[in-house]
KEPA-652035 format. One line per 10 residues: their letters; for each residue x, y, z of N, C-alpha, C, O. Coordinates in steps of 0.02 Angstrom, whole numbers, padded with zeros to 5 digits. Example, Ala and Ser with C-alpha at 12.3 -4.5 7.8 and 13.67 -1.06 7.14 Angstrom:
<recs>
AS	00660:-00284:00390:00615:-00225:00390:00660:-00165:00390:00712:-00166:00423 ~ 00642:-00112:00354:00684:-00053:00357:00645:00002:00394:00670:00057:00402;
</recs>
This chain:
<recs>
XXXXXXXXXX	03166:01857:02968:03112:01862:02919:03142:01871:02850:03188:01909:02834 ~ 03101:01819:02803:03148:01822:02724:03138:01909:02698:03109:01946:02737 ~ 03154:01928:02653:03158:01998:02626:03103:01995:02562:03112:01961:02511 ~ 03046:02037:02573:02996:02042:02511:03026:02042:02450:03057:02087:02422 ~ 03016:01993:02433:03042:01992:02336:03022:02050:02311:02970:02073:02335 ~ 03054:02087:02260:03036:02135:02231:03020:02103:02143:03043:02053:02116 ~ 02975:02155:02116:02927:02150:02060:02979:02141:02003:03015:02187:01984 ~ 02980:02073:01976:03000:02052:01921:03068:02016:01935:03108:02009:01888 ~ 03081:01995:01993:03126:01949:02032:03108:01860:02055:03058:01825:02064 ~ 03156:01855:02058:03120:01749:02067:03088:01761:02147:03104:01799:02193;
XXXXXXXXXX	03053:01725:02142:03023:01729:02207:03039:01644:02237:03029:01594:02202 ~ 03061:01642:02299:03091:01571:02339:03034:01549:02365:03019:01583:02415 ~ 02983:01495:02350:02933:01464:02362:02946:01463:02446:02913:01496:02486 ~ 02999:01419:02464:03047:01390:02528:03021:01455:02571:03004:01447:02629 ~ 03020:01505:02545:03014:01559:02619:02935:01562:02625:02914:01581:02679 ~ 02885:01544:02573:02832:01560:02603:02776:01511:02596:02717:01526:02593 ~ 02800:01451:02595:02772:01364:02575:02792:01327:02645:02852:01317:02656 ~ 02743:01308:02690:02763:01249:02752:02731:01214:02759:02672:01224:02774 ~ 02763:01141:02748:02722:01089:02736:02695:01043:02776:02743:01029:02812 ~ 02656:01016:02791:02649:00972:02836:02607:00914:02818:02546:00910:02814;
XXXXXXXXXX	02661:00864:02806:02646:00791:02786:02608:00753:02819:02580:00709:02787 ~ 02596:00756:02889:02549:00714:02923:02483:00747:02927:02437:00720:02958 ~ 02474:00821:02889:02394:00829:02880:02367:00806:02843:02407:00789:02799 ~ 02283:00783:02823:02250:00763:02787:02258:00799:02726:02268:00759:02681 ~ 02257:00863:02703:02237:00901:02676:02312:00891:02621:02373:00890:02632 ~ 02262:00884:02547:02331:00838:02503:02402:00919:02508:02400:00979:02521 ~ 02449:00870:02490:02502:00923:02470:02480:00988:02416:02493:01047:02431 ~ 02454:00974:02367:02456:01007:02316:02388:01087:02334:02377:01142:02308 ~ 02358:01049:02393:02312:01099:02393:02355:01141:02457:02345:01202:02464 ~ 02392:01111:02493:02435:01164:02551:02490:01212:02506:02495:01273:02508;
XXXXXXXXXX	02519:01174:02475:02550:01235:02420:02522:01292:02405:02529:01345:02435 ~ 02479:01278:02345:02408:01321:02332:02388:01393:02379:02394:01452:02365 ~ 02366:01360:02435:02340:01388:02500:02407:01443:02506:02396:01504:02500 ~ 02474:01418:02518:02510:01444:02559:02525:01490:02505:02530:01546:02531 ~ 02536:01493:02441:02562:01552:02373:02512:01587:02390:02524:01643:02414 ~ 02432:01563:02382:02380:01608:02367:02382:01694:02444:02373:01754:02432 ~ 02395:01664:02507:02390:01689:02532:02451:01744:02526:02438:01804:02521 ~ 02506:01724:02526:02580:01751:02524:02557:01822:02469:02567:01881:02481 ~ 02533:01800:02424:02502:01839:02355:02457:01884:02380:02466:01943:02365 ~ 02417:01871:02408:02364:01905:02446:02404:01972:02490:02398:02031:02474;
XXXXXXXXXX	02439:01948:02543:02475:01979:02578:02532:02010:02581:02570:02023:02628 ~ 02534:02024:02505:02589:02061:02459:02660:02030:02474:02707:02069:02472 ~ 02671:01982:02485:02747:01943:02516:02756:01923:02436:02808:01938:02406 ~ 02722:01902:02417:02746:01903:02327:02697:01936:02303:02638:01918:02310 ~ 02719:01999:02265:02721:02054:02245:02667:02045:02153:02676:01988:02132 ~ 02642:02069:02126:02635:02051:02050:02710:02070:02028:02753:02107:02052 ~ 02705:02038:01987:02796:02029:01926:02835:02004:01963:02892:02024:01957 ~ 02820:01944:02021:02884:01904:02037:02859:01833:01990:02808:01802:01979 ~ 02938:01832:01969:02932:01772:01928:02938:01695:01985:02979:01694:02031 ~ 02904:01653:01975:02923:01564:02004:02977:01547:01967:02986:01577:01914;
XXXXXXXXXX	03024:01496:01989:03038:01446:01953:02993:01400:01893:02934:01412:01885 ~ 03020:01358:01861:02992:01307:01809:02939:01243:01862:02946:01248:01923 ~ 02906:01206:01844:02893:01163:01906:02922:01112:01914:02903:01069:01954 ~ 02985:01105:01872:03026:01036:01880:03075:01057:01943:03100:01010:01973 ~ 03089:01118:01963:03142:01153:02021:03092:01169:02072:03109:01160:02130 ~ 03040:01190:02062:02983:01200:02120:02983:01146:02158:02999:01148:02218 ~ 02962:01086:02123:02945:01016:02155:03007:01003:02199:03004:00990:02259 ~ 03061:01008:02165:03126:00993:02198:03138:01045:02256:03157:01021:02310 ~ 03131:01103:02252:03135:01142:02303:03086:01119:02372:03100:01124:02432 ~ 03029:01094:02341:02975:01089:02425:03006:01010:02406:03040:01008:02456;
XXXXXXXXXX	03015:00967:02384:03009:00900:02389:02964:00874:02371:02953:00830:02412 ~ 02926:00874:02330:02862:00848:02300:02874:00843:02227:02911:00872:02187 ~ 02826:00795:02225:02806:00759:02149:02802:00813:02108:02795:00869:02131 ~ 02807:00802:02043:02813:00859:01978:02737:00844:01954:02715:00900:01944 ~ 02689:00801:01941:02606:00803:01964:02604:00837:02029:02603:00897:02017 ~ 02604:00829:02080:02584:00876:02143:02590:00938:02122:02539:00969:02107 ~ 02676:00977:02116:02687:01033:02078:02631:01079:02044:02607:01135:02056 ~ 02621:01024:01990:02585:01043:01937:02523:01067:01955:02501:01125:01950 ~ 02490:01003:01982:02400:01024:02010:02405:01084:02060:02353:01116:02070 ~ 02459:01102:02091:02452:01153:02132:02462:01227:02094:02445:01278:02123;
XXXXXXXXXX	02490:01228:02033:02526:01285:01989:02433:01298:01947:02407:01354:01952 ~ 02400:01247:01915:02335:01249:01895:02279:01272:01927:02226:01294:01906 ~ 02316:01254:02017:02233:01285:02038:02246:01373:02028:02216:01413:01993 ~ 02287:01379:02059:02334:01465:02060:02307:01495:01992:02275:01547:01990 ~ 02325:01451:01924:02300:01492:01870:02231:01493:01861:02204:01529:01819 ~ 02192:01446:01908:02119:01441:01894:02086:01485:01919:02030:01496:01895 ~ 02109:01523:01977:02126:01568:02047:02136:01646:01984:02107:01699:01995 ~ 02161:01639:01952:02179:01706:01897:02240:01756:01954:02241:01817:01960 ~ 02289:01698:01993:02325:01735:02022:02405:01728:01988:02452:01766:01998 ~ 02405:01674:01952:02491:01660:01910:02469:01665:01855:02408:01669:01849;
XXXXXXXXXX	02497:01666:01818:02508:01650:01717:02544:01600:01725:02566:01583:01779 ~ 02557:01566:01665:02592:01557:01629:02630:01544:01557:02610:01495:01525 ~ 02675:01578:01533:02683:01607:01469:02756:01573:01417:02816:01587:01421 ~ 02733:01539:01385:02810:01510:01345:02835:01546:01322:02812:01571:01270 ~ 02916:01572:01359:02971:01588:01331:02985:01634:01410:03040:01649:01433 ~ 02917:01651:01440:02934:01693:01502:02927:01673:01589:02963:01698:01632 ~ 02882:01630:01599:02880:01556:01636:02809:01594:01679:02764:01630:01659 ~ 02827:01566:01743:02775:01575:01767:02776:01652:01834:02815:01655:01882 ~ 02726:01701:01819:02733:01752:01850:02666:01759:01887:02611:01741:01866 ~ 02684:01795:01961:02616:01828:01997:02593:01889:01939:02626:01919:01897;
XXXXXXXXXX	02525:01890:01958:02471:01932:01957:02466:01961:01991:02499:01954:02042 ~ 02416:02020:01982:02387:02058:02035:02320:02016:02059:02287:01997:02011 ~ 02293:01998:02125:02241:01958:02116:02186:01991:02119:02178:02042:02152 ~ 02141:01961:02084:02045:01992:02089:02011:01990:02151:02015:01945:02194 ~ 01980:02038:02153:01906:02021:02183:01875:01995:02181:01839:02001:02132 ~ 01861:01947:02226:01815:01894:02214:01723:01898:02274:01706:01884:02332 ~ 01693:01927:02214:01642:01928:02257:01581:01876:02271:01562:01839:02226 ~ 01554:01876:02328:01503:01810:02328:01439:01842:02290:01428:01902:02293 ~ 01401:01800:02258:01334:01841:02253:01291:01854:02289:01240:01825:02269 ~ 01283:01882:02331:01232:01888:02396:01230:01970:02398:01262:02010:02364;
XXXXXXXXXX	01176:01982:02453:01162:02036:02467:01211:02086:02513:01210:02083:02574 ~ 01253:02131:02478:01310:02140:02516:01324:02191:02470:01312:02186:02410 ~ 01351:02245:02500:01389:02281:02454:01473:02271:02438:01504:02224:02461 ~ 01510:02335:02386:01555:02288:02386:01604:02317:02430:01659:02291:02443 ~ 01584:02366:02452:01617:02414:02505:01639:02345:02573:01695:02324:02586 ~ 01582:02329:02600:01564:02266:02645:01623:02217:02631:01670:02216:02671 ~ 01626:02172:02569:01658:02131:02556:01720:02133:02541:01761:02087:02546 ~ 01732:02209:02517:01824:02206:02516:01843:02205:02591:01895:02175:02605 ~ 01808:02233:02642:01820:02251:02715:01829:02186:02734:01876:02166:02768 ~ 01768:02144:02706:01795:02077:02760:01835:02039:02720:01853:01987:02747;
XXXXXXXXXX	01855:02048:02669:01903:01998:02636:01988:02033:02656:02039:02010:02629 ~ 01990:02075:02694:02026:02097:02719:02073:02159:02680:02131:02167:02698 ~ 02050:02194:02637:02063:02243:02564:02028:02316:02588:01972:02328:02613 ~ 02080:02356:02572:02040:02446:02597:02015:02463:02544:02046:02480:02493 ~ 01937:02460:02554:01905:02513:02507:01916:02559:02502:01922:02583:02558 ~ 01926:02610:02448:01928:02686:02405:01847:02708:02372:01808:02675:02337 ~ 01844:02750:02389:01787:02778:02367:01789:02845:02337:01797:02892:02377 ~ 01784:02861:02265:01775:02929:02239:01711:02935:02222:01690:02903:02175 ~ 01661:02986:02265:01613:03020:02221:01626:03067:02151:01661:03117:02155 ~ 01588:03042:02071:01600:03051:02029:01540:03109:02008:01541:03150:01962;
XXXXXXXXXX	01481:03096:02063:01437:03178:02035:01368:03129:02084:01342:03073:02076 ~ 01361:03176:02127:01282:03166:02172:01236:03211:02169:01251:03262:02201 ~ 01167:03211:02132:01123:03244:02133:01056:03227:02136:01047:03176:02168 ~ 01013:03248:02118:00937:03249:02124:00902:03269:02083:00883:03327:02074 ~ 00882:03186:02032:00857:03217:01987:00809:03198:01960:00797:03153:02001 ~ 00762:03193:01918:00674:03177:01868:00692:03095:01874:00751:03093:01858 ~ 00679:03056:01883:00678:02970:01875:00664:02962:01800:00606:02978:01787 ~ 00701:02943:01748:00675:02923:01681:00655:02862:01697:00659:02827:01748 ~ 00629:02855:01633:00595:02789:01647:00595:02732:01673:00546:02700:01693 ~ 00670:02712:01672:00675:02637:01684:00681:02634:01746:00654:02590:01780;
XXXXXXXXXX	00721:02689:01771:00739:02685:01843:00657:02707:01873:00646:02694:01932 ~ 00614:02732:01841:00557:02753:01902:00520:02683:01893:00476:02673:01934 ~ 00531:02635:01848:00490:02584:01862:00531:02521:01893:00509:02465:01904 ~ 00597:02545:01903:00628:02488:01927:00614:02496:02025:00609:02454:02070 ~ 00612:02561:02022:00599:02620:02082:00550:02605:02117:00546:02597:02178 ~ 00494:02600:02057:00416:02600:02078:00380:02660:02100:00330:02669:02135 ~ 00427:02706:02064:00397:02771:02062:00372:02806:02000:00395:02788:01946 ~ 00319:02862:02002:00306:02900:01944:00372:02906:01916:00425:02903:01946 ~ 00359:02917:01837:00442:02933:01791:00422:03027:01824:00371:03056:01843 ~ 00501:03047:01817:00501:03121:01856:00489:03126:01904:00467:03181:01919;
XXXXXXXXXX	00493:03080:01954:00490:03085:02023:00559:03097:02050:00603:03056:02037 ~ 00573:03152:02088:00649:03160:02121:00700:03098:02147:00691:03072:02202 ~ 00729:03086:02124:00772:03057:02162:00857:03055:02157:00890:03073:02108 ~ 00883:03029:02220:00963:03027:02206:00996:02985:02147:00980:02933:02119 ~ 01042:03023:02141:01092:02985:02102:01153:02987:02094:01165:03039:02064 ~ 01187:02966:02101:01277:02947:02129:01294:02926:02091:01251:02903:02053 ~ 01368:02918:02069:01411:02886:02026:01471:02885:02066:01504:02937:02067 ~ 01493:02824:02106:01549:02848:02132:01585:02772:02083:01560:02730:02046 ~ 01672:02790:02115:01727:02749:02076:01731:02711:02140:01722:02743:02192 ~ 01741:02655:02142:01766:02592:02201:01829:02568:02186:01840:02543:02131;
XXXXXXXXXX	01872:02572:02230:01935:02531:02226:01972:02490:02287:01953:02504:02343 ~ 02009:02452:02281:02041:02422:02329:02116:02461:02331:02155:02463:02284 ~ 02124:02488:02387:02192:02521:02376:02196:02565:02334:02142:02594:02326 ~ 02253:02590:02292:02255:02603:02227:02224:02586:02146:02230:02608:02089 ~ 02196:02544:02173:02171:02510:02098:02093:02507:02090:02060:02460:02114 ~ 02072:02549:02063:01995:02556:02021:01978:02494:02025:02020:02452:02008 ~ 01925:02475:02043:01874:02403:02033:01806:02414:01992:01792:02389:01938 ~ 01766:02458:02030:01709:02475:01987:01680:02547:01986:01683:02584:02036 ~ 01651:02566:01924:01603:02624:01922:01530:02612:01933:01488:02596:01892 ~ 01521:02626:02017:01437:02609:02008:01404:02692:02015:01426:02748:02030;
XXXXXXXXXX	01341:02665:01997:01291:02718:01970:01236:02685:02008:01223:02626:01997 ~ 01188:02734:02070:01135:02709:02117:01097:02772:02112:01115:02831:02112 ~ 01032:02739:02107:00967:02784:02123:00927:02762:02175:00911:02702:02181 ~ 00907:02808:02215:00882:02784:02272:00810:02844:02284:00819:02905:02279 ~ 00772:02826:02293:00690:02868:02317:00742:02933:02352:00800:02929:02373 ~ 00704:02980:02349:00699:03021:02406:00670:03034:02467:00679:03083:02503 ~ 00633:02987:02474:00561:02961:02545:00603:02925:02587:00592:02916:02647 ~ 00667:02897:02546:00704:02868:02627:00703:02904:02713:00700:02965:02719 ~ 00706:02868:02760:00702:02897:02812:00794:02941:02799:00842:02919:02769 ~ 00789:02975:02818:00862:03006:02841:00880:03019:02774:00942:03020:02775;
XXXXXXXXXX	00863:03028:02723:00896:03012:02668:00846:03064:02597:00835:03048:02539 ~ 00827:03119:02630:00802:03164:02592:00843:03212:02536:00903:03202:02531 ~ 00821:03248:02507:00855:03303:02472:00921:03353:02504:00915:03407:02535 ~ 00958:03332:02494:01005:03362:02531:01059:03320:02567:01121:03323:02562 ~ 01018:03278:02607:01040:03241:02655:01087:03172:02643:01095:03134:02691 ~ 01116:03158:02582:01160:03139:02555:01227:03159:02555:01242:03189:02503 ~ 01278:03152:02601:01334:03180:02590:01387:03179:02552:01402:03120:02563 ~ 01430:03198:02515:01481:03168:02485:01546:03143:02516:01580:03100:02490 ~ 01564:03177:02583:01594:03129:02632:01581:03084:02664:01619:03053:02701 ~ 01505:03069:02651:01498:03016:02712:01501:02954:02666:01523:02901:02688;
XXXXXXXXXX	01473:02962:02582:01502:02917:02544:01570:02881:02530:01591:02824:02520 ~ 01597:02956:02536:01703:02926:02527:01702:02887:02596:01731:02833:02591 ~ 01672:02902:02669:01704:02890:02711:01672:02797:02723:01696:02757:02763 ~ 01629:02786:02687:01623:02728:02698:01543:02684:02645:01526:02711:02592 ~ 01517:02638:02662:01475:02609:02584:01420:02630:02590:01419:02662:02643 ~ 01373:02630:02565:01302:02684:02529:01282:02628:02572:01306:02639:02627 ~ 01236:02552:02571:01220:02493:02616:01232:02512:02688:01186:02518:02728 ~ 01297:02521:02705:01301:02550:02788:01251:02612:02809:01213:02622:02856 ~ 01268:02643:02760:01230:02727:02770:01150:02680:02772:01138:02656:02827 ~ 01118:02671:02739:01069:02650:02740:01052:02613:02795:01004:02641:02821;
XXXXXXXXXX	01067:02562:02826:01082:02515:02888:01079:02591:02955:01040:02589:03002 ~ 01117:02636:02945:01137:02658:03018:01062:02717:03005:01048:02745:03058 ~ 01022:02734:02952:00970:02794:02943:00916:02730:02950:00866:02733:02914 ~ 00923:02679:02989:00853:02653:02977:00826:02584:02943:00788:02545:02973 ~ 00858:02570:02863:00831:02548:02810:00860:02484:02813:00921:02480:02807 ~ 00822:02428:02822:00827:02355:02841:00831:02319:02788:00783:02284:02773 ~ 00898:02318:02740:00903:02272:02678:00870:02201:02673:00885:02160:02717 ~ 00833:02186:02631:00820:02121:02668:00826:02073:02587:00855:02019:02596 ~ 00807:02082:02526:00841:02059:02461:00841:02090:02405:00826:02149:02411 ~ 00851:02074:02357:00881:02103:02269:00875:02048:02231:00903:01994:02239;
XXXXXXXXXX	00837:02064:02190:00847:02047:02134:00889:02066:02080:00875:02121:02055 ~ 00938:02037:02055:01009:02053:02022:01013:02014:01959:00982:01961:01950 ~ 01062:02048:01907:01054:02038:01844:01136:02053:01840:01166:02102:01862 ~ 01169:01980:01794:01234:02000:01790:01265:01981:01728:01259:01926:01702 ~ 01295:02023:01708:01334:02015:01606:01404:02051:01609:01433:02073:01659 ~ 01420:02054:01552:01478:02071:01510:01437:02101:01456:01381:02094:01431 ~ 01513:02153:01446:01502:02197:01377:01577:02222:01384:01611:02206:01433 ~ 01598:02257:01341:01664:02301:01328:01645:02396:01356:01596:02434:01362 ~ 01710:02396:01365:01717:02473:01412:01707:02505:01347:01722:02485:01291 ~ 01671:02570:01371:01661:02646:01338:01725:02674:01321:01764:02629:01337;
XXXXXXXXXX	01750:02710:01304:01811:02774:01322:01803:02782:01384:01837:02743:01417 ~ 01754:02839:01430:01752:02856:01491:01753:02798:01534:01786:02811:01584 ~ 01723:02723:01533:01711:02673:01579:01806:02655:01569:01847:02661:01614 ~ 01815:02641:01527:01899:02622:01518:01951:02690:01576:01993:02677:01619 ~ 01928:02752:01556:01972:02797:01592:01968:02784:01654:02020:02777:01685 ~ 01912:02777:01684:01923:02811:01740:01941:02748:01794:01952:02759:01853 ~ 01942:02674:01758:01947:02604:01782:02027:02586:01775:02056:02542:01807 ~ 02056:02632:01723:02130:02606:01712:02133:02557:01673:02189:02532:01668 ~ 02079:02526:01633:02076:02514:01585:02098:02492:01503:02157:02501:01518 ~ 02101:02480:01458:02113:02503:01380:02048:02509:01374:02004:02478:01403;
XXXXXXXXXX	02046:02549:01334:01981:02541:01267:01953:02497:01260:01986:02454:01232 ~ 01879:02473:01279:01838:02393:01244:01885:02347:01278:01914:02308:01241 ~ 01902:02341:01354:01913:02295:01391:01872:02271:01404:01823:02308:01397 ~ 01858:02215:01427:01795:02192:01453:01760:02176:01533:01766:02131:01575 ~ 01727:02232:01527:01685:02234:01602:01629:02184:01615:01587:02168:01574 ~ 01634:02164:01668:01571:02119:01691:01525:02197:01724:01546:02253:01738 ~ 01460:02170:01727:01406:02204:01734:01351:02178:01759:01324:02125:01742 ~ 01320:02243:01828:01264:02207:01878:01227:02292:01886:01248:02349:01892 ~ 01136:02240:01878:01102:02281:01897:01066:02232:01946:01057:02171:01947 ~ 01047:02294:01992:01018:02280:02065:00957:02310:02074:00965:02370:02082;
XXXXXXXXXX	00905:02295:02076:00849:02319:02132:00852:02294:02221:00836:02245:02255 ~ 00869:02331:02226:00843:02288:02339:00797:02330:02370:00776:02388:02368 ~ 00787:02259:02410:00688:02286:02431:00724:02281:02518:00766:02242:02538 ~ 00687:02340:02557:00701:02324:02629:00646:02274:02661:00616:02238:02620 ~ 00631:02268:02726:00583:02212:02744:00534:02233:02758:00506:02205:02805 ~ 00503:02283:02730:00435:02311:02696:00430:02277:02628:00371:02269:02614 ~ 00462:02259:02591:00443:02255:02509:00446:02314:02452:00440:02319:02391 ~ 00464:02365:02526:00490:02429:02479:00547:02428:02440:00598:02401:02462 ~ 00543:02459:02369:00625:02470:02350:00646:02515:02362:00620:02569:02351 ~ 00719:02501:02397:00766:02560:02415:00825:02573:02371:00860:02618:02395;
XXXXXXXXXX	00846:02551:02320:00905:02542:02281:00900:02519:02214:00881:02464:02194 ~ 00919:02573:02182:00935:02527:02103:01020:02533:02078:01063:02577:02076 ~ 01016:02484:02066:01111:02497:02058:01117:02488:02008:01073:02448:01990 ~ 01166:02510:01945:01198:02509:01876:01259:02487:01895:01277:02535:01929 ~ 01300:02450:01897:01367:02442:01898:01430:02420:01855:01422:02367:01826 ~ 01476:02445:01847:01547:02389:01779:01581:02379:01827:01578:02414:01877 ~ 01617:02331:01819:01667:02298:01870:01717:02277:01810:01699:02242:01763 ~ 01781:02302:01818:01832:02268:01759:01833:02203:01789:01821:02180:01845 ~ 01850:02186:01741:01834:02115:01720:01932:02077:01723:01944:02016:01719 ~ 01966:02109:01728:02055:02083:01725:02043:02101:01809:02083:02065:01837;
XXXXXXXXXX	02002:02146:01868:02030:02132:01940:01976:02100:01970:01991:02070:02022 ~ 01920:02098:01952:01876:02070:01980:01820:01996:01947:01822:01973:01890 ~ 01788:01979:01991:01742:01907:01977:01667:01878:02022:01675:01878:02083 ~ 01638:01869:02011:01575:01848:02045:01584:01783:02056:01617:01753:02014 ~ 01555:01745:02113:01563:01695:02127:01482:01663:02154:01438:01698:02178 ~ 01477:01591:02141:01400:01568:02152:01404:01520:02176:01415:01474:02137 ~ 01395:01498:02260:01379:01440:02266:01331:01390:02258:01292:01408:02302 ~ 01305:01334:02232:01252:01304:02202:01238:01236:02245:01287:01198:02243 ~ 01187:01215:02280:01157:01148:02299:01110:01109:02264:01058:01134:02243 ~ 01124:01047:02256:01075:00998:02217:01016:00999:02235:01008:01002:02295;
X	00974:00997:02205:00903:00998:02242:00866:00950:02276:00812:00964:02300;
</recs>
């Protein structure tokens, strides 16, 4: 087995690129495939440097166009750079989430990534306005509210902020834990007390980090966060969820698939 490149070392395409010429599937996208995953699966590390693509090509045997289109999808991917005077280096790669009804607890799990969960303050409190009408409750009506930190591994992804009724089944005053949050996603908890997600209506932007949204994300100052608010209704038509969320915007991404009509 080759030896994990270490961070800010050339990384040998040859140990983790295998090609196979009699598949359909063009060269340039099996390259692609085979970095993206290697990257994924920490075998190249962020800060290993590639070769140029005139030695790449030569190294697998392929065209310096092939090379190329395969080095473009990677940067389209936001998993390489590349920088004149310093060449071409891994990234750390993003999150890439689908837009669907899912939390993101859910989706790092199946994209194969360990969620982190810090509760940042859970209580019970008056619904101001927006949230009691996003709620569909009187304003000052009790309800939860959470702020926890989400990460993959070590690395901060998002600060979400959820209000949820207090009329939930299982899910009264009190009955909110702060371990059962770390130990796994607010959507599951809901799923195993009863509450049958069934859609959301979602709203998604950009803006620049706070001071506090920058700290506690790892951040700079006025980085730029993408941003989602959520209502989800269970299969009553009830709402069970309002979500506030920032997602940095340098580890993570939303993704949309679209059909012609």
């Amino acid at each position: 087995m080759s030896e994990r490149p270490r961070a800010g070392l050339r990384a040998h395409l040859s140990d983790v690129v295998a090609l196979d010429r009699s598949s359909p599937v063009p060269l340039y996208f099996q390259v692609a495939q085979a970095i993206q995953a290697a990257i994924e699966a920490g075998r190249l590390p962020p800060g290993s440097r590639l070769d140029n693509e005139i030695q790449l090509a030569d190294d697998l045997g392929l065209s310096r166009p092939t090379m190329r289109r395969a080095m473009e999808y990677l940067v389209g991917k936001g998993l390489i750079i590349r920088r004149r005077g310093i060449g071409t280096t891994i990234v750390q790669p993003k999150v890439r989430r689908p837009l669907q009804l899912s939390s993101l607890y859910d989706d790092l799990t199946t994209g194969g990534q360990e969620p982190t969960t810090r509760v940042l303050s859970l209580d019970v409190v008056p619904a101001p306005p927006e949230v009691a009408e996003a709620l569909a409750v009187p304003p000052g009506s009790p309800v939860h509210r959470l702020v926890r930190l989400r990460g993959a591994g070590d690395n901060p992804i998002a600060r979400m902020t959820n209000h949820l009724p207090t009329t939930l089944p299982g899910l009264g005053p009190g009955e909110l834990a702060v371990a059962d949050l770390e130990a796994t996603g607010l959507y599951r908890l809901l799923r195993s007390a009863g509450v049958h997600l069934h859609a959301a209506d979602q709203t998604i932007g950009a803006r620049k980090a706070t001071a506090e949204e920058a700290r506690v994300l790892a951040e700079p100052r006025g980085a730029a966060l993408l941003t989602m608010q959520r209502v989800a209704f269970d299969d009553t038509g009830r709402v069970v969820e309002y979500g506030s969320h920032v997602y940095a915007a340098s580890r993570y991404t939303f993704s949309l698939s679209m059909l012609s009509g």
